[in-house]
N, C-alpha and C positions, 0 to 999 in steps of 0.2 A: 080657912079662906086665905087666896093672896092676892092682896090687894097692890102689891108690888109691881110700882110703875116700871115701866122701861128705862131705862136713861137713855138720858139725850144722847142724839149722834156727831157728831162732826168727821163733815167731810172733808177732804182738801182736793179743791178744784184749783187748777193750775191752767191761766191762760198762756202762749206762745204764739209767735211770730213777729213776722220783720218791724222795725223800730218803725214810728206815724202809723201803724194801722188803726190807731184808737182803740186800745187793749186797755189803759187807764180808762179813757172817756166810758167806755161800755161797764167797767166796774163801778166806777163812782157812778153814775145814772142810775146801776140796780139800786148799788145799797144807798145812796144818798140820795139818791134822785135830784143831782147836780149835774151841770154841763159847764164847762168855762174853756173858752181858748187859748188861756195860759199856761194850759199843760207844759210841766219841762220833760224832758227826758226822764222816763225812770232809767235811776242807776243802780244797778243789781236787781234788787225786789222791794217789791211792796204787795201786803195784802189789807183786804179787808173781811168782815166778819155778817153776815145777815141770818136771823136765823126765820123759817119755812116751817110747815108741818107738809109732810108728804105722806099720804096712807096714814095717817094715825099717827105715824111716826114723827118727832118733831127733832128735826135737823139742824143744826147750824155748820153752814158754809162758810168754809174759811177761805177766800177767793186768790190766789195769788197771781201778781201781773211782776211777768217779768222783761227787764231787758232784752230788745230782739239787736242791741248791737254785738257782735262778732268779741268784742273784748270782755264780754260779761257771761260769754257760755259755760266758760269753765267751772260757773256755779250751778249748772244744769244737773251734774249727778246728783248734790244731794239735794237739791231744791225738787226735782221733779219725781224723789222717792217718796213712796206714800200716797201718791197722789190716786184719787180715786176717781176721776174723768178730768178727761183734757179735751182745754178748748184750742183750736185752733182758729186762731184769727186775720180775715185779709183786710186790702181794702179794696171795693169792688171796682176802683178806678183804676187799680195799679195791677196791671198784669203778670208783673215781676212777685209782686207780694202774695199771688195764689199760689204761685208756678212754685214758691218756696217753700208751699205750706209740708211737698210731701220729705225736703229735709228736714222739717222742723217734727214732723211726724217719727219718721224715721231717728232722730238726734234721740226722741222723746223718750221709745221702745226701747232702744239701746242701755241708755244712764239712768232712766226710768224704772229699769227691770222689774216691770210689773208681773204678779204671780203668773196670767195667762194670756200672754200678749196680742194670741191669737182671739182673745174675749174680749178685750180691755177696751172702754166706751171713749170716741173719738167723736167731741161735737165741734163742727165749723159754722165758723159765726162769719157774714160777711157784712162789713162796716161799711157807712158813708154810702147808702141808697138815696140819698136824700140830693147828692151830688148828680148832678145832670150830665159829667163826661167820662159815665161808665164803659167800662173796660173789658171787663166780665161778665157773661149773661147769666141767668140766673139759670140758665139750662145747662149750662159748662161745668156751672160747680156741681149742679145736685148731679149731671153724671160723674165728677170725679168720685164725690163720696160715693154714690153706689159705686166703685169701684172699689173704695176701700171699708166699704162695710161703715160706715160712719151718717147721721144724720148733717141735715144741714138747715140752717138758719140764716136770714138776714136781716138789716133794718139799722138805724139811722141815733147813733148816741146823742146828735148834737138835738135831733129834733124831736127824740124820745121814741122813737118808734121800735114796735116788737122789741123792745126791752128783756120780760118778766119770761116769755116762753124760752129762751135757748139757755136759761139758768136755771127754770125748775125741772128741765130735762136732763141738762148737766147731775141737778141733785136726784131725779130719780136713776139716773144710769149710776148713776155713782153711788148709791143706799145701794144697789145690788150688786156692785161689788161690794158693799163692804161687809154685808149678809152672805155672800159667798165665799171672801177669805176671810175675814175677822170671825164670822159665826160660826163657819161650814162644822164646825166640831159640836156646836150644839143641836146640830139636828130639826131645829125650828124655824130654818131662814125660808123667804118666800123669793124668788125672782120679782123685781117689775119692772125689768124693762125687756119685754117679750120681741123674740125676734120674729120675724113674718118668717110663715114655715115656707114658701118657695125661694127664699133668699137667706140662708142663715146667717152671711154676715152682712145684712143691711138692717138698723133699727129703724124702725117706722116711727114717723114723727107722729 
C-alpha cells in the first residue's frame, strides 16, 4: 500500500501595479483580514503567507506586493521569477492606473520569463468599488482582459468586499501551472484552470 501523502505546495503569487492602488490593503484583508489607513508605501517588497486547500491539494500562498514606484523596478527580474500567477492591480477611480496595468503586464513577461508566456495566468483585481468617483466601468476592464486572455475581478479592501475569490483563483491558476512545469515529467498532473473552448486565451471566472 501507499499511503503517501502529497506534500504541500507553495505557490508564489506576485501582485503589481502603480504605487496607492491598495495592493497592500487587498493582501493584508486576505491573509489578516485587517484594513487600516496607515498604510506607508511598500519599499521594495513585502509578502505574506496563507495557506488553502484547493482540489484535495493543500496549498500555501506565498503573496508578494510589490513597489509600483518607478525606483524600485529594478528588483522586478528576480522578484517576479518563479512566480506562478500574477496579479494585476488598478484602482477603479484612477484611470491612469488601468491604462498602466498593460506595462506592468508586459514589464512582468519580459524579467518574469515564465516557461509559457503565451499560457501564463494573468488575474486583475480592481480596487476601491466602494468609492463613488469611479473612473473605470466594470465593462472597460472585463473587455480589456478578454483581450488579453486574463480573468478579472473586483471589490473593495477597505470595506472587505470580494476579498476570498480573486485569491483562490489566483491559487487555482497558479497549482496549474505548477503541475505543468514543476510536475510535467511525472506524468500525473491534472489542468484546473480549464479554458472555454471558443476563447482559448480567456479563463472563465
Amino acid at each position: 500500500m501507499n499511503d503517501k501523502k502529497a506534500p504541500a505546495v507553495t505557490l508564489k503569487i506576485i501582485l503589481i501595479g502603480d504605487s496607492g492602488v491598495g495592493k497592500s490593503s487587498f493582501m493584508n484583508r486576505y491573509v489578516n483580514h485587517r484594513f487600516t489607513n496607515m498604510y506607508r508605501a511598500t519599499i521594495g517588497t513585502d509578502f505574506l503567507s496563507r495557506t488553502v486547500n484547493i482540489g484535495g491539494d493543500t496549498v500555501t500562498l506565498q503573496i508578494w506586493d510589490t513597489a509600483g514606484t518607478e525606483r524600485f523596478q529594478s528588483l522586478g527580474t528576480p522578484l517576479y521569477r518563479g512566480s506562478h500567477c500574477c496579479m494585476l492591480v488598478f484602482d477603479v477611480t484612477s484611470t491612469t492606473s488601468f491604462s498602466s496595468l498593460d506595462v506592468w503586464r508586459k514589464e512582468f513577461l519580459v524579467q518574469g520569463e515564465p516557461e509559457d508566456p503565451t499560457d501564463f495566468p494573468f488575474i486583475v483585481l480592481g480596487n476601491k468599488t466602494d468609492l463613488s468617483n469611479r473612473e473605470v466601468s466594470h465593462r472597460k476592464a472585463m473587455q480589456w482582459c478578454k483581450d488579453i486572455g486574463a480573468e478579472y475581478f473586483e471589490g473593495s479592501a477597505k470595506e472587505d468586499l470580494d476579498i476570498e475569490k480573486p485569491f483562490l483563483r489566483a491559487a487555482e491558476c497558479g497549482l496549474q501551472q505548477y503541475k505543468k512545469h514543476t510536475l510535467e515529467n511525472t506524468g500525473h498532473f491534472q489542468i484546473t484552470c480549464e479554458r472555454p473552448r471558443e476563447a482559448r486565451n480567456t479563463c472563465q471566472c
